[in-house]
N, C-alpha and C positions, 0 to 999 in steps of 0.2 A: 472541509475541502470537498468540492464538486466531482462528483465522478468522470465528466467529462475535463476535468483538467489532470486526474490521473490517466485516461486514455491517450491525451496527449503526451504525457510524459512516459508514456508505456512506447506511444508511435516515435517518440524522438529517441527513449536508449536503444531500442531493437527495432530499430526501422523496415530489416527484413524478415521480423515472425510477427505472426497475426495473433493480436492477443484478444481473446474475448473475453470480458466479464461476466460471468455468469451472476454474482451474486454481489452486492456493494451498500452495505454498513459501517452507520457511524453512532457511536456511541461516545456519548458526553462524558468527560471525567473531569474530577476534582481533585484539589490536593489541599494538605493543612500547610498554611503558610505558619508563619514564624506568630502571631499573636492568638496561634488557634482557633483559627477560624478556618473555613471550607471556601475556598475561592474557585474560580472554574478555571480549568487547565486545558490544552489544547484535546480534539476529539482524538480516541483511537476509530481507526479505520480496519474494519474485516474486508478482506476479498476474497472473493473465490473467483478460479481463473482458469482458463483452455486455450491452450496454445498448441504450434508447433504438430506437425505430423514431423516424416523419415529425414526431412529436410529442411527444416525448422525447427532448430532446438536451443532453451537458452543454457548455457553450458551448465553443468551440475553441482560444480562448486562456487558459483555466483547465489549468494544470498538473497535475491529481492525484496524479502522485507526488512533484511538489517540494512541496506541501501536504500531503499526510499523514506526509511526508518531517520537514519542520519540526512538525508537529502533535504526534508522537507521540514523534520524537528515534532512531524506526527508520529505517533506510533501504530506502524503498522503492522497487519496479522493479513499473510498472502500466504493460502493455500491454491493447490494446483485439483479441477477434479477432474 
């Protein structure tokens, strides 16, 4: 997945906080299917992210990566620095 279609999808949930990407990684993963073999699985995605000053904030109990997690069917890792 393209980083610029995770910014999209960053500018359509919270249309009013500014999210910047600082840092945006994909790492290829595999899994054993059923005949034991190593097939390729969807990437995980690392983010590292800056958002929000006093008046921009995404609320504290909203998980972002377990929602873009189930959204998209990647597996995501979105830290804040």
């Amino acid at each position: 997945m393209k980083q610029e279609f995770v910014e999209k999808m960053f500018k359509t949930i919270f249309s009013d906080v500014k999210i910047d990407i600082v840092s945006y990684e994909v790492l290829e993963r595999n899994q054993l299917n059923e005949n034991n073999e190593w097939v390729k699985d969807l990437p995980a995605i690392f983010i590292q992210i800056r958002y929000g000053n006093d008046n921009e904030t995404i609320p504290n109990n909203f998980n972002l990566t377990e929602y873009l997690t189930n959204l998209t069917g990647h597996e995501f890792s979105i830290s804040r620095v």
